[in-house]
LUMDRENMAR-80516 format. One line per 3 residues: number of its first residue (from 1); for each residue x, y, z of C-alpha. Coordinates in steps of 0.25 Angstrom, whole numbers. Layout:
NUM = X,Y,Z  ...
This chain:
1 = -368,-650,-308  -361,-639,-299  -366,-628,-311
4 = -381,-635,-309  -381,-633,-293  -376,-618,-295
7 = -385,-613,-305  -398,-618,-297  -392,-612,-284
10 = -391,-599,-291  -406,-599,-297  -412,-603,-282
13 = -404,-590,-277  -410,-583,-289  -425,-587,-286
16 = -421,-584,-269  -415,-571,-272  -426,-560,-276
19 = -415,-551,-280  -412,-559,-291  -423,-560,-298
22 = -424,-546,-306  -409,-551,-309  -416,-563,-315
25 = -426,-556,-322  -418,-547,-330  -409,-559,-333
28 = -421,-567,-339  -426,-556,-348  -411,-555,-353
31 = -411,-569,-354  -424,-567,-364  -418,-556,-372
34 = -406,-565,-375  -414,-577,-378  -404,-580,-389
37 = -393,-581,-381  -391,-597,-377  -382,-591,-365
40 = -393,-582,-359  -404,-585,-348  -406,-598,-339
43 = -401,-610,-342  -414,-618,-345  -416,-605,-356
46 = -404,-608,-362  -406,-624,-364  -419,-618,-368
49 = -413,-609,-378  -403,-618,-384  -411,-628,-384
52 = -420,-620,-395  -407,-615,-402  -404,-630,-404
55 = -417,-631,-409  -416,-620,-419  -404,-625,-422
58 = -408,-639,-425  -419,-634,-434  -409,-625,-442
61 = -401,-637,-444  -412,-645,-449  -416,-636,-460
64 = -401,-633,-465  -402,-649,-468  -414,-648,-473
67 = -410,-638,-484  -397,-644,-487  -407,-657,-491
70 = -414,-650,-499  -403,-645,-504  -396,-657,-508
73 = -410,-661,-517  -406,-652,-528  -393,-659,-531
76 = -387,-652,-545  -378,-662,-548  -387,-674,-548
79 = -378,-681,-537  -386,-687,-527  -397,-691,-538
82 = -385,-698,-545  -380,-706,-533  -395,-709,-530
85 = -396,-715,-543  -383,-724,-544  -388,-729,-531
88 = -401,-731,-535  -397,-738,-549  -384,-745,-543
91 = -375,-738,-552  -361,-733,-546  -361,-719,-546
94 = -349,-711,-554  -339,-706,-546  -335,-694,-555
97 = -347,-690,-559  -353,-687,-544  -338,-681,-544
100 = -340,-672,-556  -357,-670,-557  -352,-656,-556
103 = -344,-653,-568  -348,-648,-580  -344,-656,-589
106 = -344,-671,-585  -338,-685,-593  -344,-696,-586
109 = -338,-705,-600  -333,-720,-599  -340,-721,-585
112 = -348,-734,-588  -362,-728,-584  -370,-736,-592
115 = -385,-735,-592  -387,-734,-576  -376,-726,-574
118 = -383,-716,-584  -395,-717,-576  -389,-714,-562
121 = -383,-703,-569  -393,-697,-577  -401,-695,-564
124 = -389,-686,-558  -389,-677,-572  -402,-675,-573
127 = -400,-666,-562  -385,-662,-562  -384,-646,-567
130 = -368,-646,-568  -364,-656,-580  -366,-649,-592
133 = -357,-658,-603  -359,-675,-599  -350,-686,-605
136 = -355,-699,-603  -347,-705,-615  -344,-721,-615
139 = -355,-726,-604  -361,-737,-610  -376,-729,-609
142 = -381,-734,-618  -397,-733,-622  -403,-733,-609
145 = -391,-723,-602  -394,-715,-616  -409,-714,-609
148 = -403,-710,-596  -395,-699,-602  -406,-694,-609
151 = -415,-692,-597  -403,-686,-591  -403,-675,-602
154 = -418,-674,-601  -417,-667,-588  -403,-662,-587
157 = -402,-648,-593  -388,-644,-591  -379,-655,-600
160 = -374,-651,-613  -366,-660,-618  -366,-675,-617
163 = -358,-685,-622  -366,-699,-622  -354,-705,-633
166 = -353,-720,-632  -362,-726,-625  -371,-733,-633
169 = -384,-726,-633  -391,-733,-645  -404,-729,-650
172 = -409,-729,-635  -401,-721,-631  -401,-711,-642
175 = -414,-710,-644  -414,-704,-629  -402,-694,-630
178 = -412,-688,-643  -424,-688,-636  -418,-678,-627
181 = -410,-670,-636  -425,-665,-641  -427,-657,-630
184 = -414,-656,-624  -408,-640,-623  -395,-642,-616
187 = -388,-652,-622  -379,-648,-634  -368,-658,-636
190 = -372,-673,-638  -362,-685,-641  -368,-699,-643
193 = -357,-706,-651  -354,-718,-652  -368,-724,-647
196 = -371,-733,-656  -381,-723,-665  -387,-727,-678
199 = -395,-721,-690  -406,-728,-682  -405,-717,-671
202 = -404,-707,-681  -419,-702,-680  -417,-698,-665
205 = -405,-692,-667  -410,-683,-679  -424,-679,-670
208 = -415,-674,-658  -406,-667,-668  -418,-660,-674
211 = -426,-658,-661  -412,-653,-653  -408,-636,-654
214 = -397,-639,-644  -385,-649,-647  -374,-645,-654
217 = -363,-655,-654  -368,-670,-658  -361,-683,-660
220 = -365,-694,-665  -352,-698,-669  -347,-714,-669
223 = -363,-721,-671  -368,-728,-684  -376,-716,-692
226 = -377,-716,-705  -378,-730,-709  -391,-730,-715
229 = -397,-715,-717  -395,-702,-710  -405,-694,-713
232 = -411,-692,-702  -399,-688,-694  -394,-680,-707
235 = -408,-672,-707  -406,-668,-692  -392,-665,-693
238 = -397,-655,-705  -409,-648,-696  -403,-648,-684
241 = -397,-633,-679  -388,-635,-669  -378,-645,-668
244 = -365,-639,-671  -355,-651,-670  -358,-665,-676
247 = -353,-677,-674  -354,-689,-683  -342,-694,-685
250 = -340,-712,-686  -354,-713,-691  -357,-721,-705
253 = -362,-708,-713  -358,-716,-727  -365,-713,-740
256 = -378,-709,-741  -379,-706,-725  -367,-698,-726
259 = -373,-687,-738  -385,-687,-728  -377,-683,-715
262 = -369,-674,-724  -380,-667,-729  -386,-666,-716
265 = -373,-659,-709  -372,-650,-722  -385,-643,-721
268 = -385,-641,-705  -383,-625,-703  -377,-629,-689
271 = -365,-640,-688  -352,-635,-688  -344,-647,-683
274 = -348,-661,-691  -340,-674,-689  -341,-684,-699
277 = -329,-693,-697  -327,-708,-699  -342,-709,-708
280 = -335,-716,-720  -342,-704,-728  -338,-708,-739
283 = -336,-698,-752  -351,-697,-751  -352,-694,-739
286 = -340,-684,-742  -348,-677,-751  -358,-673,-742
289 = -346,-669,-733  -345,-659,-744  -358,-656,-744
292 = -355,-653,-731  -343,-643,-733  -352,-636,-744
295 = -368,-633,-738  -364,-631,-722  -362,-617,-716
298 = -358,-623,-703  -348,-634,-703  -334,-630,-698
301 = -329,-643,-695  -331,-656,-702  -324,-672,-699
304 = -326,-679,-712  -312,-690,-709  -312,-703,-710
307 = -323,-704,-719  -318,-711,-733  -319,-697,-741
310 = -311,-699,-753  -305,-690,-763  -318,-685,-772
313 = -326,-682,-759  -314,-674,-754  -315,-668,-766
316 = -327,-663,-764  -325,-660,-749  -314,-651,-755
319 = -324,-644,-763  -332,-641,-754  -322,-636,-745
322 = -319,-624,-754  -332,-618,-750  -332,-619,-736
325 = -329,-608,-725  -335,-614,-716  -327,-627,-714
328 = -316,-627,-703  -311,-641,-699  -310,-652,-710
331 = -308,-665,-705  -306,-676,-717  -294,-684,-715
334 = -294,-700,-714  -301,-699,-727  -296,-705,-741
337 = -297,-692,-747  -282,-694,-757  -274,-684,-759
340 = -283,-676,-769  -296,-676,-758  -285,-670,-749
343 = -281,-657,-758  -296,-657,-762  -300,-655,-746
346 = -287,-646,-744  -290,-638,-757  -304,-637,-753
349 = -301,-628,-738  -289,-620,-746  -299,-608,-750
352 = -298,-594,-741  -313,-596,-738  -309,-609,-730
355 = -311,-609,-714  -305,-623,-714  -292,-624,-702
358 = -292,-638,-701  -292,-649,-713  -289,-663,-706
361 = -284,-674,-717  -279,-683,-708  -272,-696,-717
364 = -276,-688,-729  -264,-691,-738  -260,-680,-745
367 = -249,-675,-756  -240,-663,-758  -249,-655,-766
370 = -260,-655,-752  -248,-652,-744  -247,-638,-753
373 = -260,-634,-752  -258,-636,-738  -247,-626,-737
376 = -255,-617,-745  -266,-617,-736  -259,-614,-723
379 = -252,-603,-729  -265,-595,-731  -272,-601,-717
382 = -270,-611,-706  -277,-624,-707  -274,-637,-700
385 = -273,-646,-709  -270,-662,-707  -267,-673,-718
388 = -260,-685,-719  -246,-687,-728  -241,-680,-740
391 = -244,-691,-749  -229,-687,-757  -220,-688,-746
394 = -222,-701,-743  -226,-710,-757  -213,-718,-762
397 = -214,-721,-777  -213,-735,-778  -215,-740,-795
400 = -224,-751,-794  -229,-758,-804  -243,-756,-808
403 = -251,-770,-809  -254,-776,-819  -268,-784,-813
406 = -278,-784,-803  -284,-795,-797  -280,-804,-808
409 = -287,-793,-818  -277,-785,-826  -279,-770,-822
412 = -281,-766,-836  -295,-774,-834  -298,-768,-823
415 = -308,-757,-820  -317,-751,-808  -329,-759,-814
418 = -321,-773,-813  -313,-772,-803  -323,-776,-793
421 = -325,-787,-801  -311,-791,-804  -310,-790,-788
424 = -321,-799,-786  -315,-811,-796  -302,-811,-790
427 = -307,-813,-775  -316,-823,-780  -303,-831,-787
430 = -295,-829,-775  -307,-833,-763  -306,-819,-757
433 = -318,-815,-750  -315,-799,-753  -331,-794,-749
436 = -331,-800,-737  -317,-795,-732  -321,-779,-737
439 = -329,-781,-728  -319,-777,-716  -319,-763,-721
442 = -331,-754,-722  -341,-758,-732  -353,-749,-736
445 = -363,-756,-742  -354,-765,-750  -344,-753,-752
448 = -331,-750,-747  -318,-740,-750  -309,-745,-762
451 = -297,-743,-750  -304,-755,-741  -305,-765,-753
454 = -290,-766,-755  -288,-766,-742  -298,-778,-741
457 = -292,-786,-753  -277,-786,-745  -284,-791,-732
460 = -290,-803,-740  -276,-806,-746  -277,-798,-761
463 = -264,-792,-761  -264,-779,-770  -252,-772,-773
466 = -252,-757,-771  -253,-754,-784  -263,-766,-786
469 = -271,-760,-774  -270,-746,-781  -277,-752,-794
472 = -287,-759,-787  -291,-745,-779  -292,-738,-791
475 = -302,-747,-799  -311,-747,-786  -310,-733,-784
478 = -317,-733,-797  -328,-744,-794  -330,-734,-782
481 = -346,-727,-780  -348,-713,-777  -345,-717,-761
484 = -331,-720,-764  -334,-735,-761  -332,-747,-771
487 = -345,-758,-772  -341,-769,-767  -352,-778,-768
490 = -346,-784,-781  -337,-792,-771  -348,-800,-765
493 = -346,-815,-766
């Protein structure tokens, strides 16, 4: 109040006193020339003058906001779209993806999305610029969060891989995932095992096969092709021109289907790594394995195990092998190939011309003249090569003495025409229901290995001797087909 009094005290002496006023005068231009000084002039000028400062101020705040909001609309990583949809679909959001929508390379596998949770999520992606390689293994999508996924890679053009394995996608599903891949450009790896896939879906598979220039690695591994025709998928495996690596291992390629596929992989000018593992091939399908080995100019690396290959087709296989130099990974093991398939495969890769450095023959027995060539190979070129036991180190020679009968039939009698026969009698005498339990094993079309119908006759209480069993191995191995498989349909009750 005391500073109040004094200044208006001062302005009274300044409008009584004439000689202050040139004083006053000069100060008040002053005071105009340094109009952006908040300290200069009157002190109704500066309130006036801070007061537009502020003002300026305020307004310069205002649009710093305002482009910090617009701003924030073009969010690369699909953040606030994502939590806008989990809230808008009542989904929980993920908490590691909104920590990690920023890598490049994203597993969002075993996180229980489901369908909605594909939604939501395929709302952020659409968007999202970062992720380039997406795991969303095991999720339980199923065909509807197969749809989702597709929009998603409609409009997303930075993923290139994406893992989709396990989740049920069925023909729905499926059917979405292909009806992108025509027009995709940005995707090249593509895994959908295990998604419960048939022959069925073939046709959509085979038409984004044909239609795509892009994809290089496929796996369509653990699903159910090949049990009725494969045609189709084998005709678009032959014309397609890019996919490098294929992956159709624990399929049911058998027989006919088998040759087909085959013959598909053989004439494509592009693949270079093919699994065909746990297939039950078959030696017909073993045969076109060969076929294989023999027409392609690409394949560098080849899983044939577990497939039921037996001696003759590793033979051929062997064969075949001596004209390849192309070939460098051989995986055959888990397979009945005997002790002459084995030196026929190892004999086969032995020549200079070979490229071959890794021959996997994993529980391949094997005998000390394999072990030889083995030695003689590594000394001329390093190859990794895996096998089971030496079949010589470990056979103890027991005499036994050789039967005399076979199901009540003396063995003299018996031939591979009658032995099925002779089988049949005996189970029918003894109330054994033998086609029923053969059944427990794998059965093609009233088929089967000769190894699983011993082991079928001890589980139903028909006690064979080893040297009974060897005897009765022998005949069926002679009532075999071409397939390696014995008819059993004589068994029928």
């Amino acid at each position: 109040m005391t500073l109040t009094i004094l200044e208006d005290k001062e302005e009274e002496e300044e409008e009584v006193n004439p000689s202050n006023v040139k004083k006053h005068s000069s100060e008040k231009d002053v005071t105009e020339q340094k109009s952006g000084d908040l300290w200069v002039g009157s002190r109704e000028e500066r309130r006036r003058r801070r007061q537009t400062e502020e003002e300026a101020l305020g307004e310069d705040a205002d649009t710093d906001l305002e482009l910090d909001e617009e701003k924030s609309e073009f969010d690369v990583t699909g953040r606030a779209t994502y939590l806008n949809a989990c809230r808008a679909l009542g989904v929980v959001p993920v908490s590691y993806f909104l920590r990690h929508m920023t890598d490049r390379r994203l597993s969002l596998a075993h996180h229980g999305l489901g369908a909605v949770g594909m939604k939501a999520l395929s709302y952020s992606l659409m968007n999202n610029t970062f992720i380039l390689a997406l795991d969303l293994e095991d999720n339980w999508l199923c065909g509807e969060g197969g749809e989702y996924a597709a929009a998603m890679l409609k409009e997303n053009c930075y993923i290139t891989e994406l893992n989709l394995a396990n989740n049920k996608l069925g023909s729905v599903g499926c059917a979405a995932i292909c009806r992108v891949l025509h027009a995709n450009v940005t995707l090249r790896n593509i895994d959908m095992s295990g998604n419960d896939l048939s022959d069925k879906d073939s046709q959509t598979i085979a038409e984004a096969f044909q239609e795509n220039n892009i994809l290089k690695y496929v796996n369509l591994s653990h699903n159910g092709f090949g049990s009725t025709d494969s045609k189709l998928l084998a005709d678009a495996i032959s014309e397609n021109e890019t996919i490098e690596h294929l992956d159709l291992s624990w399929n049911n390629f058998r027989l006919k289907s088998a040759t087909c596929i085959c013959n598909g992989i053989a004439t494509n000018g592009r693949i270079r790594v093919v699994n065909l593992a746990m297939n039950g091939l078959g030696n017909e399908g073993a045969f076109g394995v060969a076929e294989i080995l023999k027409q392609s100019g690409t394949i560098a690396h080849i899983d044939v195990s577990h497939n039921r290959i037996g001696t003759t087709a590793a033979t051929v296989i062997g064969k075949a092998l001596e004209g390849n130099d192309l070939l460098k990974t051989l995986k055959i093991g888990q397979n009945p190939l005997g002790v002459e398939g084995a030196k026929s495969i190892l004999k086969g890769i032995m020549p200079e011309a070979s490229c071959v450095v890794e021959l996997d023959l994993t529980e391949v027995v094997v005998d000390k003249e394999f072990r030889s060539l083995k030695q003689e190979l590594l000394a001329s070129r390093a190859v990794a090569i895996a096998h089971g036991p030496v079949l010589e180190d470990f056979v103890i020679q027991i005499k036994r003495k050789p039967p005399t009968t076979l199901f009540g039939t003396p063995i003299s009698e018996l031939t591979s025409e009658n032995i099925m026969t002779s089988l049949k009698k005996y189970c029918d005498v003894n109330n054994i229901e033998i086609y029923d339990a053969l059944f427990s094993y794998d059965v093609i079309n009233d088929r089967m290995l000769v190894a699983d119908i011993v082991k079928a006759l001890s589980n139903v209480g028909v006690s064979l001797r080893v040297a009974e069993a060897e005897v009765l191995s022998r005949l069926l191995e002679g009532h075999t087909t071409g397939d390696g498989l014995v008819d059993i349909s004589s068994l029928k009750i």
